[in-house]
C-alpha positions in Angstrom: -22.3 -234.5 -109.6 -19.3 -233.1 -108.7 -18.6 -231.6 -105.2 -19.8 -227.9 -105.7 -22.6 -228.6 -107.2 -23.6 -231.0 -104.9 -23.0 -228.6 -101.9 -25.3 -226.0 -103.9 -27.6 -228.3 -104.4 -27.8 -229.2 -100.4 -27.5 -225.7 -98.8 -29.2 -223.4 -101.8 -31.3 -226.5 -104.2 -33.0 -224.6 -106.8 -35.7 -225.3 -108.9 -36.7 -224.9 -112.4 -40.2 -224.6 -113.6 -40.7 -225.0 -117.4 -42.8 -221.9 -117.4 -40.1 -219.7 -115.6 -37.3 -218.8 -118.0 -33.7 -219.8 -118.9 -31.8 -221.8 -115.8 -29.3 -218.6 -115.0 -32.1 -216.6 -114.9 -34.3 -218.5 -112.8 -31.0 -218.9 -110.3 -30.5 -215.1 -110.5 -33.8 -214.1 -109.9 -34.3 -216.8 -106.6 -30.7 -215.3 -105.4 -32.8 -211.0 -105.8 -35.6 -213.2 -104.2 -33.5 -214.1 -101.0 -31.9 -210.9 -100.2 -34.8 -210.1 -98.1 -33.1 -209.8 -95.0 -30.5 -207.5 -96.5 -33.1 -204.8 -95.4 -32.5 -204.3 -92.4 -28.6 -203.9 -92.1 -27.7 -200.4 -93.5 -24.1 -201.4 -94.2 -26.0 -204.3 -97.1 -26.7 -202.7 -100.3 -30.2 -201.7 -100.4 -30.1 -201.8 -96.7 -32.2 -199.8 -94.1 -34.4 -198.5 -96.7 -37.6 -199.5 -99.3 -35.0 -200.4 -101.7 -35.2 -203.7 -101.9 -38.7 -203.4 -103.0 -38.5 -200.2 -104.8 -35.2 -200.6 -106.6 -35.0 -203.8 -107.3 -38.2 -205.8 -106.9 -40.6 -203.4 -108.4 -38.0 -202.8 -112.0 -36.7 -206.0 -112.0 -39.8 -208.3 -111.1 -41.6 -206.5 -113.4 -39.3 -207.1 -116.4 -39.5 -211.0 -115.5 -43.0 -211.8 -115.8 -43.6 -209.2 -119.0 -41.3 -211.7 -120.2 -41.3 -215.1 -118.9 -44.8 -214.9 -117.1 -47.2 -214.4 -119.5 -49.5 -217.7 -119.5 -49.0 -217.8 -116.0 -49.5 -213.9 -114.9 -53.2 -213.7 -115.0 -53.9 -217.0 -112.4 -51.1 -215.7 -110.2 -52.2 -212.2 -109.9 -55.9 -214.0 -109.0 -53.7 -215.8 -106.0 -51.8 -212.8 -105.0 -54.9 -210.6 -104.8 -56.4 -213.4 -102.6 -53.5 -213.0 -100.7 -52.8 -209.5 -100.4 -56.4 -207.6 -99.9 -56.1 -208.4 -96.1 -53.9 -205.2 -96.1 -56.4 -203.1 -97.8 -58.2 -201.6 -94.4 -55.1 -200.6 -93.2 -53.6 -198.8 -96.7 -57.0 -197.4 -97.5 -58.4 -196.3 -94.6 -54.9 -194.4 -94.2 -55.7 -193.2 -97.8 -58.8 -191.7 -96.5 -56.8 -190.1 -93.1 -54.7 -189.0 -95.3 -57.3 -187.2 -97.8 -59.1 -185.3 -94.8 -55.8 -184.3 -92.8 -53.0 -182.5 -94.5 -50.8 -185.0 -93.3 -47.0 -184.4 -94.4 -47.0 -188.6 -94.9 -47.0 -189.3 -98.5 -49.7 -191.8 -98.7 -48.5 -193.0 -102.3 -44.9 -193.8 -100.4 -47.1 -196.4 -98.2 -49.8 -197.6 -100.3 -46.8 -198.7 -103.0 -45.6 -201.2 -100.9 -48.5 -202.6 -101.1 -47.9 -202.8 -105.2 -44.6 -203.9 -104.5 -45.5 -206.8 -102.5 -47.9 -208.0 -105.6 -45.4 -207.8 -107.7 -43.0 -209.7 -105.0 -45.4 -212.5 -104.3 -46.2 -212.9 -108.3 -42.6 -213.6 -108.8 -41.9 -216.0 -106.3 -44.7 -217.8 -107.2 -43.6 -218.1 -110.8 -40.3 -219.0 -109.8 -41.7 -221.8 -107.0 -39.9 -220.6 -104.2 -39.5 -222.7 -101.7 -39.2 -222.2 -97.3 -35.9 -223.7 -97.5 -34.3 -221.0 -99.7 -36.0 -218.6 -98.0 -34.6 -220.2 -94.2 -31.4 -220.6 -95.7 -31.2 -216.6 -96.9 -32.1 -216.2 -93.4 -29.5 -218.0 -91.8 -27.0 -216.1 -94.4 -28.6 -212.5 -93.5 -27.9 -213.9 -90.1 -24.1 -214.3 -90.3 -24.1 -211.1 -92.2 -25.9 -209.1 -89.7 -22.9 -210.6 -87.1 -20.2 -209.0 -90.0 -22.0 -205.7 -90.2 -22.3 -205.4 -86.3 -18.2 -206.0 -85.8 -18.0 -203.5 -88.7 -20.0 -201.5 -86.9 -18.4 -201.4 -83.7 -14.7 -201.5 -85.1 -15.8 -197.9 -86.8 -17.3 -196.8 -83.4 -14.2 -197.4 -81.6 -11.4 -196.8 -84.6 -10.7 -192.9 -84.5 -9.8 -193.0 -88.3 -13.2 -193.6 -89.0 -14.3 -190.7 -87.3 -14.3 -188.5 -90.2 -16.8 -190.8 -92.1 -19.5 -189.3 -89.7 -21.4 -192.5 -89.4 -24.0 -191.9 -86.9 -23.6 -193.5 -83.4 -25.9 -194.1 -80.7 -25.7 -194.6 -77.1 -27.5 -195.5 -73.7 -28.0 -193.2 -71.2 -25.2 -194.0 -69.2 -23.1 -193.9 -72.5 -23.1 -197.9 -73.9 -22.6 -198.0 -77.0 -25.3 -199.9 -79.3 -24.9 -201.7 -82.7 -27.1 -200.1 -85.3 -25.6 -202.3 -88.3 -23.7 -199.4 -89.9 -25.1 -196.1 -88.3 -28.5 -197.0 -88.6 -31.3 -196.6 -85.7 -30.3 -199.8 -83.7 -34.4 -200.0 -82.7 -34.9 -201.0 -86.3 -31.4 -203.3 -86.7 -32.6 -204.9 -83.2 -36.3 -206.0 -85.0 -34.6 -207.4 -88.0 -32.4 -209.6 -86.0 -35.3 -210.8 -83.7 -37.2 -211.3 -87.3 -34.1 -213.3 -88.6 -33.7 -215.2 -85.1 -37.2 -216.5 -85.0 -37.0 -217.4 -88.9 -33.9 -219.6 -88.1 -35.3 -221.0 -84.7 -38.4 -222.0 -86.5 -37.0 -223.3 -89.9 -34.6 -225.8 -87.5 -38.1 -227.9 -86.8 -39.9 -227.0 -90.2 -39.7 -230.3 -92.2 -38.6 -229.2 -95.3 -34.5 -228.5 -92.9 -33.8 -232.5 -93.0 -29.9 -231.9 -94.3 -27.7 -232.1 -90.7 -25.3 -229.5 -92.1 -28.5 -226.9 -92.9 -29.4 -227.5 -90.0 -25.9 -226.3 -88.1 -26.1 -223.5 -90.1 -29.7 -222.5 -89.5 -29.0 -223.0 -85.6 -25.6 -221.0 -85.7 -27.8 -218.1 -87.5 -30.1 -218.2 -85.3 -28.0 -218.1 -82.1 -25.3 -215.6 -83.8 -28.0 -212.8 -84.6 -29.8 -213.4 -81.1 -26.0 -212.3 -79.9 -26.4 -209.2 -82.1 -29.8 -208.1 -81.4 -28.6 -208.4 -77.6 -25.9 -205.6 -78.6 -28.3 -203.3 -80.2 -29.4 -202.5 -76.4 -32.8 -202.6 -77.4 -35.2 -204.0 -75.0 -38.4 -203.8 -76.9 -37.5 -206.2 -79.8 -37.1 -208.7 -76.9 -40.7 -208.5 -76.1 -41.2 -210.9 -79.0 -39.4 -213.7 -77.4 -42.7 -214.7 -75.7 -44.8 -215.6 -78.9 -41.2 -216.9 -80.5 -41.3 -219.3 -77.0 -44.6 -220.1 -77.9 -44.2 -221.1 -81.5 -41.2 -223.1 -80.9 -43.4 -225.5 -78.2 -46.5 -225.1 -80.7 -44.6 -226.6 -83.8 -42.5 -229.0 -82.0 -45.3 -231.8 -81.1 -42.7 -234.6 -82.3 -39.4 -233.4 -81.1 -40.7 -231.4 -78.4 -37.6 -232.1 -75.7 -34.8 -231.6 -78.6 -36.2 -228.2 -79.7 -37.7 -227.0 -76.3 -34.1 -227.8 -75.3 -32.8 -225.0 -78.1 -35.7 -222.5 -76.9 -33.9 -222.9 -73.0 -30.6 -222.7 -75.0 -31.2 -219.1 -76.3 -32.6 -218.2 -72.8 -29.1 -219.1 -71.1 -27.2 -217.4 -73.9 -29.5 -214.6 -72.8 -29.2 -214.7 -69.4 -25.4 -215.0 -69.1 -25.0 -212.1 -71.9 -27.0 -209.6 -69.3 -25.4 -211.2 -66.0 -22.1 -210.2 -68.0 -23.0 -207.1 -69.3 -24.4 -205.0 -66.5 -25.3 -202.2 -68.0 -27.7 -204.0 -70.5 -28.5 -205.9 -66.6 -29.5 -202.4 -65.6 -31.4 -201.5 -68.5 -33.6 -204.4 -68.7 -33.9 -203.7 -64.7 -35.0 -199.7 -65.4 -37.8 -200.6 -67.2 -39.0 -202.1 -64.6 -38.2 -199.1 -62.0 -39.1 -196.2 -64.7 -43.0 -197.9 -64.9 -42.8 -198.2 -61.1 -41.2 -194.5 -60.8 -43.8 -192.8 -63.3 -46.8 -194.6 -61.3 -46.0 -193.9 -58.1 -43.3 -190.4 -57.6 -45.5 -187.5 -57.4 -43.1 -185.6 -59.6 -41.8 -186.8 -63.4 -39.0 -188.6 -64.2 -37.7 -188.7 -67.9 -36.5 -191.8 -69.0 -36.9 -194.0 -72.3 -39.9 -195.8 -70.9 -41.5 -192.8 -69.0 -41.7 -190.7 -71.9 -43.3 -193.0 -74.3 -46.3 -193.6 -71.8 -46.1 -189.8 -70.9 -46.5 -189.4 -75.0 -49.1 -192.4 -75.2 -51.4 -190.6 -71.9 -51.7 -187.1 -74.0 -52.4 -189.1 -77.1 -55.4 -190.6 -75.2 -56.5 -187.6 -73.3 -56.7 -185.9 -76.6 -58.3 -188.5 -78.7 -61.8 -187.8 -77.4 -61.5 -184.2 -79.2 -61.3 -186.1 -82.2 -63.0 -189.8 -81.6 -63.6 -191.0 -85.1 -61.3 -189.0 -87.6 -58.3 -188.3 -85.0 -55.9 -184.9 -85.4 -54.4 -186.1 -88.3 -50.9 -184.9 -85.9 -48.2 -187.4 -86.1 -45.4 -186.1 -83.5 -46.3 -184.6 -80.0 -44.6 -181.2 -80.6 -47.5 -181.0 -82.9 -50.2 -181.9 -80.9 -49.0 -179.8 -77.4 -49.6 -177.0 -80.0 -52.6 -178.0 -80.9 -53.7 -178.3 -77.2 -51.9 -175.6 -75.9 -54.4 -175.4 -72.1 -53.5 -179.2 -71.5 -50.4 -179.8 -68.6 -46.4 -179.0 -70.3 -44.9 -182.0 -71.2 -41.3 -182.8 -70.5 -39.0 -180.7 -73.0 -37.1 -184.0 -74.2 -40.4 -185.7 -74.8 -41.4 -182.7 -77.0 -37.9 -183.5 -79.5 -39.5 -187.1 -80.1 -40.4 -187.4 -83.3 -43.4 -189.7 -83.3 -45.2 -191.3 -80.6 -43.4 -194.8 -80.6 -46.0 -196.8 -80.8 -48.2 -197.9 -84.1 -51.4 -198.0 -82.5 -51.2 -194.6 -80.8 -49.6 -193.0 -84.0 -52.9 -194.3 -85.4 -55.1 -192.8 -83.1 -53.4 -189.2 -83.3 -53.3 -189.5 -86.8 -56.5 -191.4 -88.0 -58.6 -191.8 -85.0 -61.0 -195.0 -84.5 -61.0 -195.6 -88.5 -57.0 -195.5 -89.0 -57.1 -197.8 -85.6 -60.1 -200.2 -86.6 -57.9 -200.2 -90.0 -54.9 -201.4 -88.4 -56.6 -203.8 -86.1 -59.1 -205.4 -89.1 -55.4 -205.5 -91.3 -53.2 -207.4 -88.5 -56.1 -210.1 -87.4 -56.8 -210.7 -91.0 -53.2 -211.5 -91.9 -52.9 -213.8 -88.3 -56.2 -215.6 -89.6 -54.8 -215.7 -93.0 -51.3 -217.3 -92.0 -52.5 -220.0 -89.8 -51.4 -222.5 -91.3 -47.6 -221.4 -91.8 -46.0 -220.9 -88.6 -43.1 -218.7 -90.0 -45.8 -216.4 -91.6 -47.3 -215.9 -88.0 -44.1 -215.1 -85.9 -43.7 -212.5 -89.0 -46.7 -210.8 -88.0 -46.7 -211.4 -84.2 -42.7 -210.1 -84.2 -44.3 -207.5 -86.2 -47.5 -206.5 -83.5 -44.8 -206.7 -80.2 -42.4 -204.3 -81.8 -45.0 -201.8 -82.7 -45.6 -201.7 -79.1 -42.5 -199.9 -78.5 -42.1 -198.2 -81.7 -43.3 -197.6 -85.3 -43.7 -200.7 -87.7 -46.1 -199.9 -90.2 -45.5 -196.1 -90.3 -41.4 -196.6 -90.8 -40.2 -197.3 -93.9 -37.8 -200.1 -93.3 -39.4 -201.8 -90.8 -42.8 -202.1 -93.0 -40.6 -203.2 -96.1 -39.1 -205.8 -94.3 -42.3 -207.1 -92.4 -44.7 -207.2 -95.9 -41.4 -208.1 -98.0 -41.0 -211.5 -95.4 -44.7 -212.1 -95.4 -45.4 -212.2 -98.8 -42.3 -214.6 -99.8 -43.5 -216.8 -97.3 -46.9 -216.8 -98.1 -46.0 -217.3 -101.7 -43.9 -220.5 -100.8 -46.6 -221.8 -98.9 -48.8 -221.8 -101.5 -46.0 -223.3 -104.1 -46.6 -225.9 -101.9 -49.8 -226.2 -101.4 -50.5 -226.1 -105.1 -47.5 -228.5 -105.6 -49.2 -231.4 -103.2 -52.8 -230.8 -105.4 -50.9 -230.4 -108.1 -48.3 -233.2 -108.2 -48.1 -234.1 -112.4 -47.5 -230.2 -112.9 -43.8 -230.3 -111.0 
């Protein structure tokens, strides 16, 4: 073997099922696979968008198993089905929301994700793909995220890119934040927590044994912790705690080595906000705005006072419509709606949902949309126990939709049931490889 093949075969090894096609196309295929994380960076092609699912897994996926999957098709739409119906209460009882309220949400838009992600999972279980390919991509998206974020400032501070009319966003006290090419840098932050926690947790999964995979997992995981520090968005970094967690959780045999790395990230953390003082400050408001809003007699508008302003009118009102909900998705709407209840903050009117999954659930579905989400998100933590990747997926997934929409945003659910279902498909290549040993 000479010495690129060798190195392909230690950073990307590929494997080749009789039943799965020619070799190029198997390789091709594995490579559409692992551009998962190119979701969430809008500067990546099919970036920031349902793309990747909708352009490219749903056409091409397809094509392959017509083709090369058809002993095979029938068993592994059994196990994706298995998989998959743990979304069904969220997707249908949204279906039925959506049926009763004339809600401007296209309901096909969201429940074909849900198709998508069959077809997704079928493929990389046809094509046996594995947690390392799938770590490795990460590590990959990781570096790339770091590209797209210098990109991204270089056209934010270069006037000849003025003219392109990328769009920029800024703190309050006029910081500029990363948004991976123009793109809402709440959504570029989750993807690089999502990416961070893939990388920090592939370092101790034991199929990582090659020392230089394991550099450049750790340097992907480090690099786009940097990056989602200069988005400026403090609510992806509420999923450090379960991350924390994990880490100690999985790490019963090297628990001092990796616990080590967890502390690592923490001081690369702490000196990046004791250098940066604005960020300092902004972590520090949040604390002072939830202060400020329970205590001042009079309102304060900031980030973190208008969400709960948003999520106390969402409650107040929810009793008017316990079961079903308003079927309203943005608070402009609903202050109309409830004209005789206290005036809201102008800028709080302008937001454009309520920030929040569950609260966008109870304005828009009530207790079924809400029992739908909650019933959706405990089956896929019970489902996933056994594959500590799949879990920080979903629990990275549960802390951002505290501070904004996940399941109701287009990118941000593509990249969580995109993530969740190549995992769970390489966890049950292996599973299905250790019963099944004479078969591989």
């Amino acid at each position: 073997m000479n010495g690129s093949s060798r190195s392909l075969a230690n950073f990307f090894p590929l494997y080749y099922p009789s039943t799965a096609g020619p070799k190029w196309l198997v390789r091709l295929m594995i490579v559409f696979l692992c551009c998962y994380p190119f979701i969430g960076a809008r500067f990546l092609p099919l970036g920031d968008s349902g793309r990747f699912l909708s352009v490219l897994i749903a056409p091409v996926g397809l094509l392959y198993l017509v083709f090369f999957a058809r002993t095979t098709v029938f068993t592994l739409f059994l196990d994706a089905t298995k998989r998959l119906w743990v979304w069904l209460p969220f997707f249908l009882s949204f279906g039925i929301i959506s049926w009763i309220h004339p809600y401007h949400y296209n309901w096909g838009q969201l429940f074909q994700k849900f198709i998508f992600a069959f077809i997704l999972y079928t493929c990389a279980r046809q094509l046996q793909i594995k947690h390392l390919q799938l770590i490795i991509a990460a590590a990959v998206g990781a570096w790339l995220y770091f590209l797209c974020a210098l990109l991204d400032a270089w056209t934010f501070y270069n006037p000849e890119f003025l003219q392109l009319q990328i769009p920029r966003h800024l703190t309050e006290n006029g910081l500029y934040r990363v948004g991976g090419g123009g793109g809402n840098p709440i959504h570029f932050a989750d993807a690089c927590m999502w990416l961070t926690g893939i990388c920090a947790l592939g370092l101790s999964h034991h199929c990582v044994k090659n020392p230089r995979i394991k550099l450049a997992v750790l340097s992907g995981a480090i690099i786009v912790f940097l990056v989602a520090l200069a988005t400026q968005s403090r609510g992806a970094l509420l999923a450090l705690l379960p991350l924390f967690v994990l880490l100690v959780v999985q790490t019963k045999t090297q628990y001092r080595k990796y616990i080590a790395f967890a502390v690592f990230l923490s001081l690369i953390a702490a000196f990046i906000l004791a250098t940066q003082t604005e960020f300092f400050h902004r972590i520090k408001r949040v604390f002072y705005d939830l202060y400020y809003y329970l205590t001042e007699p009079h309102f304060i508008i900031s980030s973190v006072s208008a969400r709960i302003e948003m999520w106390r009118f969402t409650i107040t009102t929810w009793q008017d419509n316990l079961l079903l909900g308003s079927g309203i998705s943005n608070i402009k709407d609903l202050i109309q709606a409830y004209p005789s209840t206290t005036p809201l903050h102008p800028s709080i009117l302008m937001q454009p949902h309520f920030h929040n999954d569950w609260m966008q659930s109870i304005s828009i579905g009530g207790l079924l949309l809400l029992t739908g989400l909650f019933s959706t998100f405990a089956l896929l933590l019970i489902q996933s126990r056994k594959d500590i990747i799949s879990i920080w997926i979903i629990l990275a997934g549960l802390c951002f939709g505290l501070s904004d929409l996940i399941l109701y945003q287009n990118t941000m659910l593509t990249f969580l049931i995109s993530a969740w279902a190549l995992f769970s498909a390489s966890y049950d290549n292996q599973k299905h490889t250790a019963l099944h040993p004479d078969h591989h």
